[in-house]
C-alpha positions in Angstrom: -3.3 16.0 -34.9 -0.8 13.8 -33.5 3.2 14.4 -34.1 5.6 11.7 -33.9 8.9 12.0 -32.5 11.5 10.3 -34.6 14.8 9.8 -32.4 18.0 8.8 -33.7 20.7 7.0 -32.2 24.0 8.6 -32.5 25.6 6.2 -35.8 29.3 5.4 -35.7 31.2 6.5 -38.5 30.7 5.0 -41.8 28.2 3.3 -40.4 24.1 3.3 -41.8 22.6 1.5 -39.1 22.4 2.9 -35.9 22.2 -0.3 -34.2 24.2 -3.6 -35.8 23.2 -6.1 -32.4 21.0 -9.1 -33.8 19.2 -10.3 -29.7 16.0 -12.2 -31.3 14.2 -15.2 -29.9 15.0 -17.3 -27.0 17.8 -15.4 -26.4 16.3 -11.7 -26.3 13.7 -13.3 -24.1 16.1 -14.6 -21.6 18.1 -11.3 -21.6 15.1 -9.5 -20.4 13.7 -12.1 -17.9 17.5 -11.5 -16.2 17.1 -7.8 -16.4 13.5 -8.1 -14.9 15.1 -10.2 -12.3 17.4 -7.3 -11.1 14.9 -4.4 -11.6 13.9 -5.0 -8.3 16.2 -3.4 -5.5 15.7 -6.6 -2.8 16.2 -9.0 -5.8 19.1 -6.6 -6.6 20.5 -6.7 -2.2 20.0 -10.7 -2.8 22.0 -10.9 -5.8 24.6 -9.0 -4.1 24.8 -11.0 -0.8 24.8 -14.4 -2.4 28.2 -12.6 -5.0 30.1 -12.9 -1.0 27.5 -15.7 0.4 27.4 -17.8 -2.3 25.8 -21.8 -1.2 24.1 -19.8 1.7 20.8 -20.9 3.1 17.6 -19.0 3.1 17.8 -18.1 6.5 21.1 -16.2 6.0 19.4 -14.2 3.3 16.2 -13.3 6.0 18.7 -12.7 8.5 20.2 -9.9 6.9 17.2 -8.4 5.1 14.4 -6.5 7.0 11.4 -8.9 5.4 9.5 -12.1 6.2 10.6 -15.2 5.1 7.9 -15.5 2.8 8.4 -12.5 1.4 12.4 -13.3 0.7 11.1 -17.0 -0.8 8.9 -14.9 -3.2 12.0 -13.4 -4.2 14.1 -15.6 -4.8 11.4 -17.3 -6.7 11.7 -14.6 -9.5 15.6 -15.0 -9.3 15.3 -18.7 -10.1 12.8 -18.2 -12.8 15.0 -15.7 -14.2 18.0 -17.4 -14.2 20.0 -15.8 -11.5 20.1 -18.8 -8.8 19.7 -22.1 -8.1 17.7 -23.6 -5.2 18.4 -27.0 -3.9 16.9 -28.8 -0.5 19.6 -29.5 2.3 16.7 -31.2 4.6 14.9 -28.8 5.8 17.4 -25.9 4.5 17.3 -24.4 1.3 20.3 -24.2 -0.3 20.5 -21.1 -2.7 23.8 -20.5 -5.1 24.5 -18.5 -8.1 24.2 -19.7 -11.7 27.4 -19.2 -12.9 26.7 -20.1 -16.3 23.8 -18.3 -17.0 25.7 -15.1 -15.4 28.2 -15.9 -17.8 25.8 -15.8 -20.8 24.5 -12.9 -19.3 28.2 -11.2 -19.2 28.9 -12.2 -22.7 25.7 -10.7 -24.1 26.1 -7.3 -22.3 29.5 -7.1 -23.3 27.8 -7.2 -27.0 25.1 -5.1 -26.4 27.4 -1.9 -24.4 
């Protein structure tokens, strides 16, 4: 026999629904791609160097993390695909910044959502 566990929500009052956010499509997709992005704690010590580093190369980022190169580029890989960064060539350098406009969506919808 198998039991299910019903689990409520605490419901504000005078309020039926226990949940009024409406996150569907594209943009529920992109919300968690962004939290994926961060779930990782070196994807989470990048994000926070490039906050203070901001235009930095990838260098600067190996520098000051205990991994290979390749492992760091792997990385920031999933940050770009997620929305986080942007990564431009500077000759040989790679130039990595923050999207600020996609961590301004991002802002706006957790605001919503908490």
């Amino acid at each position: 026999m198998t039991r299910v566990l019903e689990s409520k929500l605490p419901e504000e009052p005078g309020s039926n629904q226990c949940c009024t956010l409406e996150v569907s499509g594209q943009d529920l997709q992109n919300l968690v791609a962004m939290f994926r992005g961060l779930a990782n704690p070196i994807r989470f010590n990048i994000m926070k160097y490039l906050v203070t580093h901001n235009g930095c190369i990838t260098g600067n980022i190996v520098d000051v993390l205990p991994l290979a190169q390749s492992t760091v580029s792997q990385h920031l890989a999933v940050l770009e695909e997620t929305g986080w960064i942007h990564r431009s060539s500077k000759g040989a350098a790679t130039c990595i910044s923050l999207n600020e406009k996609r961590i301004d969506w991002f802002r706006e919808w957790i605001e919503k959502i908490f």
